[in-house]
C-alpha positions, 0 to 999 in steps of 0.5 A: 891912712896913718893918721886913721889908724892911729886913731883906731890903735887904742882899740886895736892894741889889745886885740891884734890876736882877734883880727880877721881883716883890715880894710882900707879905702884909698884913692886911685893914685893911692891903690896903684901906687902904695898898694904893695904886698911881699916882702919889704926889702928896705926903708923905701919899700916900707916907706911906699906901702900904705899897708905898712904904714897902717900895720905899724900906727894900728900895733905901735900907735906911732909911726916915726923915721926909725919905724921904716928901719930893720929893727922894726920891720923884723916884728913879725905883727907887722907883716901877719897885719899886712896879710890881713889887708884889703885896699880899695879904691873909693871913688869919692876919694879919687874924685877929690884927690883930682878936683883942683878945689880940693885936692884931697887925700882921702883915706878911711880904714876899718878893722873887722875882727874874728868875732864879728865885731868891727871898729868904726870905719874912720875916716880922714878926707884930708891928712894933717898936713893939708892946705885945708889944715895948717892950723892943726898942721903947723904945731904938729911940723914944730914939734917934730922939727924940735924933736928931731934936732934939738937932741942932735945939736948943741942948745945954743945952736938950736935956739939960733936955728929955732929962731932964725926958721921963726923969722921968714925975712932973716931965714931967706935972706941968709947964705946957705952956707950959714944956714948950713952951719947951724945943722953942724953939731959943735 
């Protein structure tokens, strides 16, 4: 649903006023677990609420670590979204999600404005991230791995850790505590 939704965010953005409801389709497991309403109290609450996770993308057109946090939590957009949220199970998702051939995470959200108007209904059957998607998937985890320690350690500590999680036959056979080290800002 997050990644739906960012790619629903640009023709959201600007119309945030004008939305009626926000429908997302999940799976079962997904409907049980994540469909949450009320107060979010903290991270965790955020971080376990499919519609958080959807407000969020489809107002900010991101969804980072720092986005669970007060600061951000305390926009009153993001709960008056949720509030517009409908979540339902779709079967075909939860067929997937429990055939072991597939094993897929299915999710599509559609935005219904006041005027009538809607957004397509956009779906993704398979998160990146997924077994089936490792080739968009690998980039997107390098880049994140960079953006969130490159700032936090020295550049010389960072190229020795780059390298050494690049090279799979060093990285399990170094000492945990080495590897540990790494993590220490100088």
């Amino acid at each position: 649903a997050v990644e739906v939704a960012l790619a629903l965010h640009p023709e959201v953005r600007d119309r945030l006023d004008e939305i009626k409801e926000v429908v997302i389709e999940t799976q079962e497991s997904g409907a049980r677990i994540i469909d949450k309403t009320g107060p979010l109290d903290n991270p965790a609450d955020r971080d376990h609420c499919i519609q958080y996770m959807t407000a969020v993308p489809l107002i900010f057109g991101r969804l980072a670590a720092t986005d669970y946090e007060d600061e951000v939590a305390r926009d009153p957009r993001i709960d008056a979204l949720r509030e517009k949220m409908t979540v339902r199970e779709n079967e075909r998702f939860t067929r997937d999600y429990y055939d072991p051939a597939k094993r897929a995470i299915g999710n599509a959200v559609q935005v219904i404005f006041k005027d009538g108007s809607s957004t397509d209904r956009v779906e993704a059957e398979y998160p990146i991230g997924h077994r089936t998607r490792r080739a968009e998937g690998i980039p997107a985890l390098l880049r994140k791995f960079e953006l969130s320690l490159k700032p936090r350690l020295s550049e010389h500590q960072f190229k020795a850790l780059k390298s050494l999680c690049a090279d799979q036959e060093r990285l399990e056979a170094t000492p945990v505590d080495d590897f540990m080290a790494l993590l220490v800002a100088d």
